[in-house]
KEVEXTI-833528 format. One record per residue (C-alpha): x, y, z. Coordinates in nm, 3 decimals. Example, Ala and Ser with C-alpha at 12.3 -4.5 7.8 and 13.67 -1.06 7.14 Angstrom:
2
X/Y/Z
1.230/-0.450/0.780
1.367/-0.106/0.714
This chain:
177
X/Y/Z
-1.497/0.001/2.406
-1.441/-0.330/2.260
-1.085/-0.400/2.276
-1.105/-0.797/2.099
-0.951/-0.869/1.819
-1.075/-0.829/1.501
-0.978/-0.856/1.139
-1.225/-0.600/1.018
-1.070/-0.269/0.902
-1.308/0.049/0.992
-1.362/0.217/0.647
-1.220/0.564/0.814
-0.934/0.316/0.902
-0.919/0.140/0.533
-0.906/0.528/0.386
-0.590/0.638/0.612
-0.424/0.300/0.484
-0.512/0.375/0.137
-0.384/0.711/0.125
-0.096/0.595/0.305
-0.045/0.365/0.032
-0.080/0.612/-0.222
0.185/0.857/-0.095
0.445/0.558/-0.104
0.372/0.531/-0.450
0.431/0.884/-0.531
0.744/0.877/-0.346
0.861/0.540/-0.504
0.775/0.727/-0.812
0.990/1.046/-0.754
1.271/0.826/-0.668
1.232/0.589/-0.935
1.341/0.881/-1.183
1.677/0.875/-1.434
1.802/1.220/-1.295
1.645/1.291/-0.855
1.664/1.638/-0.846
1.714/1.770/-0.459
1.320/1.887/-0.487
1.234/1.525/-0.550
1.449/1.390/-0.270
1.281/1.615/-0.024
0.925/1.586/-0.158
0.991/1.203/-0.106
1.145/1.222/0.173
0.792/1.422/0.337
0.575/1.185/0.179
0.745/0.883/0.314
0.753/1.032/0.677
0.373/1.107/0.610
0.343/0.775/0.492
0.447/0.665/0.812
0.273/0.897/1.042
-0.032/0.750/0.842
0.052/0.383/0.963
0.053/0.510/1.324
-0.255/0.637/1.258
-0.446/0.349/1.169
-0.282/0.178/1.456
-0.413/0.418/1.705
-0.792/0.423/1.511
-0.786/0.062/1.552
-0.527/-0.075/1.793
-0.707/-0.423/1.814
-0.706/-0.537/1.493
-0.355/-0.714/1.340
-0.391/-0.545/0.975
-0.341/-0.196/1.076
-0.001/-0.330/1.258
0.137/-0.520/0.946
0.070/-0.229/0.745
0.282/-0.004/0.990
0.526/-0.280/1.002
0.532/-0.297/0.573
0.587/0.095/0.596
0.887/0.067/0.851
1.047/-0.265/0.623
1.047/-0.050/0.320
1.220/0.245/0.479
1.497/-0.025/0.606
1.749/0.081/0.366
1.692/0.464/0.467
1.713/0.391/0.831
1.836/0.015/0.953
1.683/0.055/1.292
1.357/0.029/1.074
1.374/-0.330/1.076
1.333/-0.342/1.492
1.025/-0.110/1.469
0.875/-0.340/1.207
0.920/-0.621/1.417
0.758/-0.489/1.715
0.460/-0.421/1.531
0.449/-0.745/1.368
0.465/-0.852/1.738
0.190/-0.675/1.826
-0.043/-0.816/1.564
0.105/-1.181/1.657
-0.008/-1.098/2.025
-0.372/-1.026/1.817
-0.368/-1.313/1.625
-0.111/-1.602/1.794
-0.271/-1.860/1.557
-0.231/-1.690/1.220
0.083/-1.875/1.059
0.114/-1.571/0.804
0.221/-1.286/1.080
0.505/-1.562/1.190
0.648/-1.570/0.849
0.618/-1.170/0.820
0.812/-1.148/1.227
1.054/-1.410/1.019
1.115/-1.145/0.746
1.194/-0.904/0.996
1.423/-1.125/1.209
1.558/-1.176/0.836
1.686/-0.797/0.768
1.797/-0.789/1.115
1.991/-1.145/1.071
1.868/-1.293/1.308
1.824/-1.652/1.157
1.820/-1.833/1.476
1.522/-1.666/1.575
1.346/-1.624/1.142
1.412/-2.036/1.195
1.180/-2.079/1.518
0.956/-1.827/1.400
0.938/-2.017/1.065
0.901/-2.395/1.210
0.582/-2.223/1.419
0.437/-2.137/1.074
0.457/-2.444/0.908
0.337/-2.646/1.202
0.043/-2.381/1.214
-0.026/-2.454/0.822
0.219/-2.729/0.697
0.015/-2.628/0.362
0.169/-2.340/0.279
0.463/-2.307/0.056
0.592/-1.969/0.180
0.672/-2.108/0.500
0.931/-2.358/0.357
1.036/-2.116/0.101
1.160/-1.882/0.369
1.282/-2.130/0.597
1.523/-2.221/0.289
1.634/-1.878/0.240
1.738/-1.872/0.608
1.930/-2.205/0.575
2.109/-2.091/0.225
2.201/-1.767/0.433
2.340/-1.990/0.738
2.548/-2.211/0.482
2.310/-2.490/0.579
2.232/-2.597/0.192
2.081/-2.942/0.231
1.803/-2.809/0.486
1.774/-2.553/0.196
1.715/-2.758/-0.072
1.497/-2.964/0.137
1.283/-2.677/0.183
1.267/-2.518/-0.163
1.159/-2.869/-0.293
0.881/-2.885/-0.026
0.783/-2.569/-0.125
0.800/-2.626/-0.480
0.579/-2.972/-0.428
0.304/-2.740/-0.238
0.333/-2.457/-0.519
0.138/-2.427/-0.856
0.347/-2.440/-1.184
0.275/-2.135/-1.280
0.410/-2.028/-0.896
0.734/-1.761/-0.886
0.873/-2.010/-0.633
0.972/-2.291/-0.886
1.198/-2.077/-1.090
């Protein structure tokens, strides 16, 4: 058993994710209604712990590759607000697929989104420096790094950062407005 690292998703695995997907959206859709009957909270409720128990899944069908761990970790971020300590199971899977992939800038700013909900900014701050010297490139990097340093009151090392980011970013780029 091959237990590298890979960034290939097993189609079996790809399927699980998909359907995983799907029965967010139904639940997002249930609770996205004018009147949530009791039904509809429950039904939701069920898919979203399926939705979950999907995410393990994957991780389990293919603990060596990084995707299947930032999908788990998207699953537990987006059931924060249902269950705060949510946002410390998302970042130890995103610490799992940064232990897969120590090189990929993109998995530092996601373990910087978790440190985020948590508050942590000390920690979203190193995380985030790590990024951009991994790919001073890329504009979400310094876009984040601002949001932590508006949160902390710091507002020049904001501004400094949301103008990088908006030098690095397309006009047509969310990140300008």
């Amino acid at each position: 058993k091959n237990s590298a690292p890979t960034t290939l998703l097993k189609p079996e695995v790809r399927g699980v994710m998909e359907q995983a997907e799907e029965k967010r959206n139904q639940a997002q859709d249930l609770l996205s209604k004018k009147e949530i009957t009791d039904t509809d909270q429950t039904e939701a409720k069920k898919l979203l712990q399926e939705t979950l128990d999907d995410a393990v899944t994957a991780t389990k069908m293919q603990p060596n590759n990084p995707q299947t761990w930032l999908f788990l970790a998207k699953m537990y971020e987006q059931l924060i607000k249902v269950n705060p300590k949510n946002a410390v199971l998302a970042e130890e899977a995103v610490k799992k697929a940064l232990k897969l992939m120590p090189e990929n800038p993109k998995i530092y700013q996601e373990l910087a989104t978790m440190y985020i909900h948590q508050k942590k900014y000390k920690e979203a701050e190193e995380v985030l420096v790590k990024a951009i010297e991994l790919d001073p490139t890329d504009p979400n990097g310094y876009f984040k790094l601002g949001n932590v340093y508006k949160s902390t009151g710091e507002k020049e090392k904001a501004r400094k950062n949301y103008l990088k980011a908006k030098e690095l970013t397309p006009a047509t780029h969310a990140t300008n407005s």
